[in-house]
C-alpha positions as CSV (number, residue, x, y, z in Angstrom):
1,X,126.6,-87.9,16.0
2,X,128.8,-89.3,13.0
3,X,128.0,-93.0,12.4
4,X,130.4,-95.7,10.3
5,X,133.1,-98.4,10.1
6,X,136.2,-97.6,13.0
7,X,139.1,-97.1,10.6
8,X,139.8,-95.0,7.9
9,X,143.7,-95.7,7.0
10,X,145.3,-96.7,4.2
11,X,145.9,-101.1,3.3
12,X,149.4,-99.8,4.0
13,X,149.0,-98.4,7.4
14,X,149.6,-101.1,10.6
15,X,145.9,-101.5,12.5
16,X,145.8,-98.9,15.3
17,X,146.3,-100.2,18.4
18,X,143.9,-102.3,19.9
19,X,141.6,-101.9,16.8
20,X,141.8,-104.7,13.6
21,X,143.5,-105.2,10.9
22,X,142.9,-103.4,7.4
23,X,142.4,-105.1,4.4
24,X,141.3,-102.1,2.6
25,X,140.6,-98.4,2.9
26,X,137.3,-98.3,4.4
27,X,135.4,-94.6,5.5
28,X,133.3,-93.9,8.1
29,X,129.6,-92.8,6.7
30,X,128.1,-91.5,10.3
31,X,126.4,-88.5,10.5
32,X,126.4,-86.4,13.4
33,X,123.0,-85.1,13.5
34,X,120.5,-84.3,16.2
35,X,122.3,-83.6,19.3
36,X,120.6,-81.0,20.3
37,X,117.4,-82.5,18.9
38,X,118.3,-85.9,20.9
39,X,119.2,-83.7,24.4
40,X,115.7,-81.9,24.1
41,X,114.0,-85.3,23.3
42,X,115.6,-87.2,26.6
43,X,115.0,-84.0,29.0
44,X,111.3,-82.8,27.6
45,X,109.8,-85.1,26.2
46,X,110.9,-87.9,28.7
47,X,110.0,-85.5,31.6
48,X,106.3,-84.7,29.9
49,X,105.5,-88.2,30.1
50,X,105.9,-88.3,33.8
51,X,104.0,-90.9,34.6
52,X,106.3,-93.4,32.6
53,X,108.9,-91.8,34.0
54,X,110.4,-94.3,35.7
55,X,109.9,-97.4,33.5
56,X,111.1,-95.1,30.8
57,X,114.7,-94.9,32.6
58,X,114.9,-97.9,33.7
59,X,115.3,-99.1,29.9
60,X,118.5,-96.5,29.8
61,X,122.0,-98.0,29.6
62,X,124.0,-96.7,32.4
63,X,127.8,-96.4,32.1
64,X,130.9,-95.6,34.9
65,X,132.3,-92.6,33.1
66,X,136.0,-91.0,34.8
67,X,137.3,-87.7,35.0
68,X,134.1,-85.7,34.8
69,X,134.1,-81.9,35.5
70,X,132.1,-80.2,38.7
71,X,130.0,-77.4,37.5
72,X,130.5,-73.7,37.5
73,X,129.0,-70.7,36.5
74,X,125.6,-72.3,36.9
75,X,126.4,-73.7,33.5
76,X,126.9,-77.4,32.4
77,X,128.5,-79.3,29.4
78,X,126.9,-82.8,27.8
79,X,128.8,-84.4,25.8
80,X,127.2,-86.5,23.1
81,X,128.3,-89.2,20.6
82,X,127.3,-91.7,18.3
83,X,128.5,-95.4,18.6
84,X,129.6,-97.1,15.8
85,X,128.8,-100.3,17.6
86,X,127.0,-102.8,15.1
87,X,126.9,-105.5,18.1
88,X,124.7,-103.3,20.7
89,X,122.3,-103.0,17.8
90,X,119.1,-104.8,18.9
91,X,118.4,-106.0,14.9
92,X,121.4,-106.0,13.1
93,X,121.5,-104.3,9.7
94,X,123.5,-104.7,6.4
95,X,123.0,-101.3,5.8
96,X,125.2,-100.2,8.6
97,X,127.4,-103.1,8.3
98,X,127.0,-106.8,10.3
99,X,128.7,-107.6,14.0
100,X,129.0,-110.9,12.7
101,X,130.7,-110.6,9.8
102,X,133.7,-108.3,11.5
103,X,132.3,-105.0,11.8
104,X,133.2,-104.4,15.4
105,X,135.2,-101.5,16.0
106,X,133.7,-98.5,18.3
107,X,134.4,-95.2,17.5
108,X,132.8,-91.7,18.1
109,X,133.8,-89.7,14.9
110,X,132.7,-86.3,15.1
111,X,131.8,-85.7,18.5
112,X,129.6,-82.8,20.1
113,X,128.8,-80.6,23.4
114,X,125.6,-79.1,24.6
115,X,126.6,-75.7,26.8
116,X,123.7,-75.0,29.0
117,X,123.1,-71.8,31.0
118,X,121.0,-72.5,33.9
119,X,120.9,-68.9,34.5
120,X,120.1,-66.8,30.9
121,X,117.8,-70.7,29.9
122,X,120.8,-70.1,27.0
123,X,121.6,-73.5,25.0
124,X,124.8,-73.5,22.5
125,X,126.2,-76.7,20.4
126,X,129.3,-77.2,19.6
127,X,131.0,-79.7,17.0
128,X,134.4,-81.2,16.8
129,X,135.4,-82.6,13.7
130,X,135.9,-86.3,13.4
131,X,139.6,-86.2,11.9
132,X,141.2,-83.7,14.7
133,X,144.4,-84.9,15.2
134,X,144.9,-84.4,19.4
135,X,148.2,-85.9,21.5
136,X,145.3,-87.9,23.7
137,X,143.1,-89.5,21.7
138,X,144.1,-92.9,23.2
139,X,146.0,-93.6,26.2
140,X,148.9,-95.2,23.6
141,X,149.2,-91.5,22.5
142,X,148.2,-89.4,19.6
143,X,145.5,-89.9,17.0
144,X,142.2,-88.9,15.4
145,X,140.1,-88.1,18.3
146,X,137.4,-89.9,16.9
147,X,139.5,-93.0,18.0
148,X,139.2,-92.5,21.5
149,X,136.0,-93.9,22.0
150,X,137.6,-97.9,21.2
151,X,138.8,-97.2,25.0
152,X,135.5,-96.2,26.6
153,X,133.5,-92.8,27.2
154,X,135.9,-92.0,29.8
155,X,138.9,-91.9,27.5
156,X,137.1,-89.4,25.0
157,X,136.6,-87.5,28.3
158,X,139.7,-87.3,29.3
159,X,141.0,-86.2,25.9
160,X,138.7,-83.7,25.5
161,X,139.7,-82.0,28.7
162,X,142.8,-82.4,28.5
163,X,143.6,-81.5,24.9
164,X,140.5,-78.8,24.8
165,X,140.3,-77.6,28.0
166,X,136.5,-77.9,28.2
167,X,134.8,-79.8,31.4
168,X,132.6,-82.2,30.5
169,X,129.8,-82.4,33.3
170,X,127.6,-85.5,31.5
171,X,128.0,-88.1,28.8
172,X,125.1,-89.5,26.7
173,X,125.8,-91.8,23.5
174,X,123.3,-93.3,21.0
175,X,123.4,-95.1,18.1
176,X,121.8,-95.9,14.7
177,X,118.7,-97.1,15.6
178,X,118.5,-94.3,18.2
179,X,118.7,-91.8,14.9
180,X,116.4,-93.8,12.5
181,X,113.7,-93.8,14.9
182,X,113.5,-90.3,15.8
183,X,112.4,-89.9,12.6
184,X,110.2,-92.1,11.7
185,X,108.2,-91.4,15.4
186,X,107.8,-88.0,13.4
187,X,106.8,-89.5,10.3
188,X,109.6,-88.6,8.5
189,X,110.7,-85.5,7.7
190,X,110.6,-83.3,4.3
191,X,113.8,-81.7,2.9
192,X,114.3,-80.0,-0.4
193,X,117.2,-81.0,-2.7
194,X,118.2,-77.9,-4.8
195,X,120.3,-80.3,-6.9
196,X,120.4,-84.0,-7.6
197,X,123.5,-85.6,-5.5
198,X,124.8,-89.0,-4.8
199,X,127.0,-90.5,-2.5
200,X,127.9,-94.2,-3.1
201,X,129.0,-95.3,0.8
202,X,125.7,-94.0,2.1
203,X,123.3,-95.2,-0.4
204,X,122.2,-91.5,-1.0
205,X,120.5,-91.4,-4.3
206,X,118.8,-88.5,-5.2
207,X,117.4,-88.4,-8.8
208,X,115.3,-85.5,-8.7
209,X,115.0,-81.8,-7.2
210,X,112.7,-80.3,-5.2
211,X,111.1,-80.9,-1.6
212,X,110.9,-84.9,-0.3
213,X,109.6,-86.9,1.8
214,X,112.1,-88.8,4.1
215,X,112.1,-92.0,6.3
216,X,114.5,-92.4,9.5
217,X,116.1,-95.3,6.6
218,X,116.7,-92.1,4.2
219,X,117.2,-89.8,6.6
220,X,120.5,-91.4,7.6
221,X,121.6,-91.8,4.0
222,X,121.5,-88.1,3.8
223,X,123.6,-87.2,7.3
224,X,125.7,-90.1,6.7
225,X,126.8,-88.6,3.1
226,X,130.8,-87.5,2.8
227,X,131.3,-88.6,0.0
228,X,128.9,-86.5,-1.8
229,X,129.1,-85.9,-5.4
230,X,126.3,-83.1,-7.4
231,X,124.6,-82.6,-10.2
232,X,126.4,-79.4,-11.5
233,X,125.0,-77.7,-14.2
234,X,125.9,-79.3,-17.2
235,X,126.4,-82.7,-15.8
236,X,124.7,-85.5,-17.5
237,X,122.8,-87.8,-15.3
238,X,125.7,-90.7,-15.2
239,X,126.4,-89.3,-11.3
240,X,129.9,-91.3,-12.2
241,X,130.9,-88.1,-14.1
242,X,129.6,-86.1,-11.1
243,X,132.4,-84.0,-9.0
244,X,132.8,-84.8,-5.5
245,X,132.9,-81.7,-2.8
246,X,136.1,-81.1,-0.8
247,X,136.3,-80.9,3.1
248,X,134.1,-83.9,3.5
249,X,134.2,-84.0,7.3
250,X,133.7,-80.5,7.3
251,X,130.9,-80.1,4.8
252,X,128.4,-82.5,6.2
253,X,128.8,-81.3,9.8
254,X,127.5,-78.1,7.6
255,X,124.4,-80.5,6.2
256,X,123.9,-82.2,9.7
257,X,123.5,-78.3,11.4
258,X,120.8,-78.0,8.8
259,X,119.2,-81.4,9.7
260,X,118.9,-80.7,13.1
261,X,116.8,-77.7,11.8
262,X,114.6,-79.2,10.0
263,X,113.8,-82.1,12.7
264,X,113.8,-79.1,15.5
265,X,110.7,-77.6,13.0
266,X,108.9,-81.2,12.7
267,X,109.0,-81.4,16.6
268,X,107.7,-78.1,16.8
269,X,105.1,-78.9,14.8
270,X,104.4,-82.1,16.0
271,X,104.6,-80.9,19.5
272,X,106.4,-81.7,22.7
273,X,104.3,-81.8,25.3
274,X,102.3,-83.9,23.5
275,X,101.7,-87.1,25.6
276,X,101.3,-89.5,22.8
277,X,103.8,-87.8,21.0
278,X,106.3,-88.1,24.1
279,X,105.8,-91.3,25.0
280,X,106.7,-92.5,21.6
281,X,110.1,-90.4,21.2
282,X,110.9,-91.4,24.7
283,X,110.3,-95.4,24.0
284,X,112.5,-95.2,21.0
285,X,115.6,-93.9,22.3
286,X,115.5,-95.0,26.2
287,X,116.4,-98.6,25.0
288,X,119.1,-97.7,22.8
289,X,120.7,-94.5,24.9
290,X,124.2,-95.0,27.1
291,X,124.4,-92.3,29.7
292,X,126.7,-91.6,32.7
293,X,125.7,-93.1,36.1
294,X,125.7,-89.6,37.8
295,X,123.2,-88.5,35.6
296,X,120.6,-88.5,37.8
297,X,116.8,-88.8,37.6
298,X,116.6,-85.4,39.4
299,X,119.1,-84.0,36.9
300,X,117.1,-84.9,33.7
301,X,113.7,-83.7,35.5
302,X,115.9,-80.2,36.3
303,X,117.0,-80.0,32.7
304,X,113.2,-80.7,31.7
305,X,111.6,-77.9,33.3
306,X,115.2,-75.4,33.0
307,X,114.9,-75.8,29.2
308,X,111.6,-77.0,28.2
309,X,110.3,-73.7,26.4
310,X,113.5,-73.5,24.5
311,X,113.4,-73.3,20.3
312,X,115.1,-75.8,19.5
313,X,115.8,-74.3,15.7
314,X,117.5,-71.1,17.4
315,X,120.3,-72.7,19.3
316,X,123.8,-71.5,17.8
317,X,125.6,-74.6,16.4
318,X,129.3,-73.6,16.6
319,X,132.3,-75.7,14.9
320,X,136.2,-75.8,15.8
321,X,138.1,-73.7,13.5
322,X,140.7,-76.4,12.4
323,X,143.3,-76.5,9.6
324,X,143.6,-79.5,7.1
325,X,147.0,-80.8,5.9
326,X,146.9,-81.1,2.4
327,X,149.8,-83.5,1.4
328,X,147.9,-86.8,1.5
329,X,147.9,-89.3,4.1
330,X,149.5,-88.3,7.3
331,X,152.5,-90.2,8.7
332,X,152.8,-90.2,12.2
333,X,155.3,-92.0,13.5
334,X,155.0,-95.2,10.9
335,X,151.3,-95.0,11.0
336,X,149.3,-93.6,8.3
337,X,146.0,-91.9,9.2
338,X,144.5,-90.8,5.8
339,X,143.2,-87.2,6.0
340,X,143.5,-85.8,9.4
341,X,142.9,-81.8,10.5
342,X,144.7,-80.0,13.3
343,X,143.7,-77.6,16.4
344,X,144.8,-73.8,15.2
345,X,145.4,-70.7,17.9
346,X,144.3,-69.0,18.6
347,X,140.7,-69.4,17.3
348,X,140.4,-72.5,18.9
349,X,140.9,-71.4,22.4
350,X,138.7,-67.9,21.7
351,X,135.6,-69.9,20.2
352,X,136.2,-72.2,23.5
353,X,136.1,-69.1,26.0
354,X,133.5,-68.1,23.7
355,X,131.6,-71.3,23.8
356,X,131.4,-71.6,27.1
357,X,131.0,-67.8,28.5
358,X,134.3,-67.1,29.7
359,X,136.8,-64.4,29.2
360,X,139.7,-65.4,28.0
361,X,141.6,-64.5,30.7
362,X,139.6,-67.5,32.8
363,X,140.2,-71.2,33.1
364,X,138.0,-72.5,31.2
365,X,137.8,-76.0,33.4
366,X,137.2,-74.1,36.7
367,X,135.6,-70.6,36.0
368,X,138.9,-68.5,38.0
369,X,141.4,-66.8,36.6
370,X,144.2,-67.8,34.9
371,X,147.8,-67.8,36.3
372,X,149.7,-64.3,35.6
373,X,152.8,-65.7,33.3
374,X,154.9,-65.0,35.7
375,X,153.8,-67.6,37.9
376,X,154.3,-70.4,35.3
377,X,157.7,-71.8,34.6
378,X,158.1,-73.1,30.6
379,X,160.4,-75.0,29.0
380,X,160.8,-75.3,25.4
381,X,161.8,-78.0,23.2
382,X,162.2,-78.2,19.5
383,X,159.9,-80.0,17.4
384,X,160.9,-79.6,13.9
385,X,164.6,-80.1,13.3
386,X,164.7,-76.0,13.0
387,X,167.7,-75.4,15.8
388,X,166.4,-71.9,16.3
389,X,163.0,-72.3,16.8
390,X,163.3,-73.2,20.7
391,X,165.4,-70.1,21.4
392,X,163.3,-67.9,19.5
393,X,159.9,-69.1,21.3
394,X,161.5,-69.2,24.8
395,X,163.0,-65.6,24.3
396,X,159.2,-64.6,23.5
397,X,157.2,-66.1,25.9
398,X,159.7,-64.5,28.0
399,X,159.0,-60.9,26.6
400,X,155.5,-61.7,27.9
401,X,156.4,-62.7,31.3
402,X,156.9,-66.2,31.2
403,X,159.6,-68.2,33.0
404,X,160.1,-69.5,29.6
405,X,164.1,-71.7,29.8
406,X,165.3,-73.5,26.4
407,X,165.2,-77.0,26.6
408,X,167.1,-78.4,23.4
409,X,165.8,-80.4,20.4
410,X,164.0,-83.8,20.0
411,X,163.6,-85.7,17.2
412,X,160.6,-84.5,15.0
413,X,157.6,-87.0,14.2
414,X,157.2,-86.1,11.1
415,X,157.8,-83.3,7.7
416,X,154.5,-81.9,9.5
417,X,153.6,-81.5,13.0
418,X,151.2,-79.6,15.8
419,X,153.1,-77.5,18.1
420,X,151.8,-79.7,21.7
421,X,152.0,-77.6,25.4
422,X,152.1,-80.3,27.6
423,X,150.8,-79.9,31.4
424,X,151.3,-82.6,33.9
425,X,148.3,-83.6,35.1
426,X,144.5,-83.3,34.8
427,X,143.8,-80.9,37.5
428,X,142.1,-77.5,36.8
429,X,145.0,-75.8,37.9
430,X,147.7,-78.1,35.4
431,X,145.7,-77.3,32.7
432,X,144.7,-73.5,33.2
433,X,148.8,-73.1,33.1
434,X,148.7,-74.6,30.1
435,X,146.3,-72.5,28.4
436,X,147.8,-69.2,29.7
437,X,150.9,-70.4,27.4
438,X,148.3,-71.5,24.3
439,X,146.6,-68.4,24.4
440,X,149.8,-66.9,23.1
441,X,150.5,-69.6,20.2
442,X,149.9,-68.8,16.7
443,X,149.7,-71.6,14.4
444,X,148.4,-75.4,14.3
445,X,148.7,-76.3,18.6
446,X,147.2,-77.8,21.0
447,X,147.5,-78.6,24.4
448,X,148.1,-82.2,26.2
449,X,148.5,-84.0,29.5
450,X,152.2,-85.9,29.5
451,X,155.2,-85.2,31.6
452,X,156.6,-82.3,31.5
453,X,160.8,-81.4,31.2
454,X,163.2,-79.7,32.7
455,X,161.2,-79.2,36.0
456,X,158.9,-76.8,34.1
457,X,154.9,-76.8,34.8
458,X,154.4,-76.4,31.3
459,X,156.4,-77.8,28.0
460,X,156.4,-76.7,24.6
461,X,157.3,-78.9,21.8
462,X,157.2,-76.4,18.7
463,X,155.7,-77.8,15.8
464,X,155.3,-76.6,12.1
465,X,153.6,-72.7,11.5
466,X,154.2,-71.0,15.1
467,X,154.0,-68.1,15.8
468,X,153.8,-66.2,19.1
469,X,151.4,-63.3,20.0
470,X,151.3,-60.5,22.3
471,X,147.6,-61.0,23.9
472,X,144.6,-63.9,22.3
473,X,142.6,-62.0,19.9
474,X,139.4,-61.9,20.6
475,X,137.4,-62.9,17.4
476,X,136.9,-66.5,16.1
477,X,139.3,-67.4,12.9
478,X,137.2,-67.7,9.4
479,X,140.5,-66.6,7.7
480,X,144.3,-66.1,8.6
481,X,146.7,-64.6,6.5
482,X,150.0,-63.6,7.4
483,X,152.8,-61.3,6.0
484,X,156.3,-60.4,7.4
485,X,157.5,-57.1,8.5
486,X,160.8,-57.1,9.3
487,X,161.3,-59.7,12.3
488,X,157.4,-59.7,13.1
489,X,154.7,-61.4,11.6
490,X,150.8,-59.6,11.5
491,X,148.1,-61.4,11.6
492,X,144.4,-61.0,10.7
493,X,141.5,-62.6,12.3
494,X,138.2,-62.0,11.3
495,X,135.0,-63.0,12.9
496,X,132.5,-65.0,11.2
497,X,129.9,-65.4,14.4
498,X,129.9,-61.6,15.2
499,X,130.4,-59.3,11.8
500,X,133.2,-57.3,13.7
501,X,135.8,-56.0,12.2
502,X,139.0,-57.7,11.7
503,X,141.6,-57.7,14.6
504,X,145.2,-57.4,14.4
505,X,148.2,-59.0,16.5
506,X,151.6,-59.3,16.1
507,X,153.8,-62.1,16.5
508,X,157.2,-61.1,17.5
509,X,159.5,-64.2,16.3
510,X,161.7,-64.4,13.3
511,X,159.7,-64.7,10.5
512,X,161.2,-67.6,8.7
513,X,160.0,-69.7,11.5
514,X,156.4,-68.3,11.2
515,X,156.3,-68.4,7.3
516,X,152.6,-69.6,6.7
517,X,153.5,-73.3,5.6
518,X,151.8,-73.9,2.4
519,X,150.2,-77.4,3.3
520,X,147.9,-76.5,5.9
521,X,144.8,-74.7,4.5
522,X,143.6,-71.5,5.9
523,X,141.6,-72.0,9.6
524,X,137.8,-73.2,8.7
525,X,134.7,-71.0,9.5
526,X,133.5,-71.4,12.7
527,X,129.8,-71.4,11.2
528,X,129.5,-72.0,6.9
529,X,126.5,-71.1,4.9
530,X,125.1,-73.8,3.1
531,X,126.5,-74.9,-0.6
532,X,124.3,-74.5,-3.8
533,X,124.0,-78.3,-3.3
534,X,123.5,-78.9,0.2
535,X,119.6,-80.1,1.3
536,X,117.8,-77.7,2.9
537,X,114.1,-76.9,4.4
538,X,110.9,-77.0,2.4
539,X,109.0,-73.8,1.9
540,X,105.0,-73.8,1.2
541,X,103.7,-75.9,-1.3
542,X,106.9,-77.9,-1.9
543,X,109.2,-74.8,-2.6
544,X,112.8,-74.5,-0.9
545,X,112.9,-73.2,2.7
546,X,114.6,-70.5,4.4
């Protein structure tokens, strides 16, 4: 969960719409923390303490949430998210910023999913950066996806089906106090701080190294830090002079992965199962947890006993590969959106099929196959202002079997842009033609719902960096480097989740409209060791942790 203020755009930038006015550039200081933690507390520990059981629900905020996804696979997806709601607070808190004096907007930042495997008892997390840039992100159109949540759960749904291509079965959203007393229920927690760091819109203040002792209050400072600026050596103690890490979004989903380790390790050793420990876990989040009407009393007490000798520590925590634009603020359309990041293919859609146990060959929203490309009409439309970059993406997709026509030029939305396939509607079926096209897409894309052109079932609107490949690769992007041979480009993938060996594809357009565009960064790692910086875990006697 990522917790902070709704906004994070530039004095110059109009107020999004249906959010409020800017006077200044604020950031967002959530953390996105214990999902995993938080899932095992509301489905264990809630179902060990079975006599309470039913007073203990009856204190959970229920919520109509649209457009959820049946099941398949005997698998399921929960989605979870931290409110930035200051008003649904129960003691309001200058720390986090008063309701009453303005601090109203509701956003979801970084959001998260929980894959379960009813079958293997298999539990994998996976995070979404907060400043993804996605066509759906409100029903007005695109932004950060951490935007959608201003227009309820089912709207961050929605977009993350449609844009993503991953069902969402449940929804479950907490807040600060939710967090803050997790923690201290445990008595805090001990972390060890390899280097002193500070981070001035968190409060984070740490003067000293070595293992500590924190509160839920302290706690928070730490996942909420993006801002983060280290004691390098020789640095003097003025933290002013202090350098401040890159990737900020990035980096402290990094710190939060190694949060939720070390508050898996104080469960364990505080132990579920526990009654007294239970009951008090389960009393401090049942009043300040949101969770989908359909999720059922008899679905939490299945998830209890499905998943209840699971270690928590050992469950792969999985980000997006993304790339960052790294020109400033971006302009979209008039707006400016400060820092934002965007899908890239085609790790996104392998660490997806990956994520949820699916070839990639299979519709991720159903579990069947996907539609042979001759069975799926595209149009293609140019994005960019580059007249040849329709004809040269329609004559490819139509090398690999596509029904691929050109549909002309529209005007671009900016010097930057996402390539967007468009399906027309929010049906399995709509979508899985959609990703048959994606899965051939090289470069910053992602799919949408909107009306499609031409009569097509799928649209392309080409956007900056694409490329189009023969097959998806089947490795997750830590790197992605091209270089042209004569009118192909090759490109290599490596995995950082399995240690295999690079893999190869070739993309068969002209390469100067696949020329790797110098201001997007390389794809991120789809897991990142920690920094010589980043807290960690305390070892025996106060030494640093593994």
């Amino acid at each position: 969960m990522s917790f902070g203020p709704p906004d994070e755009r530039p004095a110059s930038a109009p107020p999004r719409p249906g959010g409020r006015p800017r006077h200044r550039r604020r950031t967002r200081h959530r953390g996105r923390t214990i999902a995993i933690v938080l899932l095992a507390i509301v489905v264990i520990a809630v179902g060990a303490a079975v006599g309470d059981y039913f007073y203990l629900n009856s204190l959970v905020h229920r919520v109509t949430v649209k457009h959820e996804s049946a099941r398949y696979n005997n698998t399921e997806n929960i989605l979870l998210v931290g409110s930035t709601s200051r008003c649904a607070l129960s003691v309001q808190n200058k720390a986090y910023g008063l309701c009453s004096q303005g601090v109203t907007g509701v956003n979801s930042d970084v959001v998260m999913i929980v894959h379960l495997n009813f079958t293997t008892k298999k539990i994998t997390l996976l995070s979404i950066p907060r400043d993804l840039f996605v066509p759906n992100a409100r029903t007005t159109g695109a932004n950060k996806i951490d935007a959608a949540l201003y227009q309820g759960p089912s709207q961050l749904v929605s977009a993350i089906q449609n844009d993503f291509g991953i069902p969402i079965n449940h929804y479950i959203e907490l807040n600060f106090d939710t967090f803050a007393n997790v923690v201290n229920v445990l008595g805090g927690i001990n972390m060890y701080f390899p280097m002193e760091v500070f981070d001035a819109y968190s409060g984070l203040n740490i003067t000293h190294t070595g293992c500590q002792h924190l509160d839920g209050y302290q706690a928070l400072q730490v996942v909420r830090a993006r801002h983060l600026q280290m004691r390098l050596p020789g640095y003097g103690p003025n933290h002013a002079t202090w350098p401040q890490e890159g990737l900020s979004d990035l980096a402290r989903i990094r710190r939060d992965h190694e949060f939720l380790r070390v508050v898996a390790e104080a469960l364990k050793a505080r132990g579920l199962g526990n009654p007294i420990t239970d009951q008090r876990l389960a009393t401090a989040i049942a009043p300040n947890l949101e969770v989908d009407s359909s999720f059922s009393l008899s679905d939490m007490l299945s998830l209890a006993s499905n998943f209840a000798s699971v270690s928590v520590s050992s469950v792969p925590e999985v980000t997006m590969p993304v790339v960052l634009l790294q020109t400033g603020s971006y302009l979209y359309q008039g707006y400016y959106y400060g820092d934002v990041e965007f899908p890239i293919g085609p790790a996104d859609s392998t660490t997806i099929s990956q994520f949820l146990e699916v070839s990639p060959s299979t519709n991720t929203m159903n579990g069947r196959a996907l539609p042979a490309p001759a069975h799926v009409t595209v149009s293609v439309y140019g994005g960019t202002g580059v007249a040849a970059q329709a004809v040269s993406t329609a004559a490819t997709l139509h090398r690999f079997g596509f029904a691929a026509s050109v549909g002309g030029s529209l005007t671009p939305v900016g010097a930057r842009a996402e390539t967007v396939v468009y399906h027309a509607s929010d049906t399995p079926a709509s979508i899985g033609m959609a990703e048959a096209v994606i899965a051939h897409l090289s470069g910053p894309a992602v799919m949408a719902i909107g009306p499609t052109r031409g009569g097509a079932d799928v649209t392309v609107v080409t956007g900056s960096d694409l490329g189009v490949i023969a097959a998806a690769t089947t490795s997750s992007a830590a790197t992605h480097a091209k270089k042209t041979t004569g009118h192909s480009t090759t490109t290599s993938t490596k995995s950082t989740t399995t240690g295999a060996a690079p893999t190869t594809t070739t993309t068969v357009l002209d390469p100067t409209l696949v020329k790797l565009d110098p201001s997007f960064s390389a794809p991120t790692a789809v897991a990142q060791p920690l920094q010589p910086w980043d807290p960690r875990s305390c070892g025996p006697n106060g030494t640093e942790g593994p």
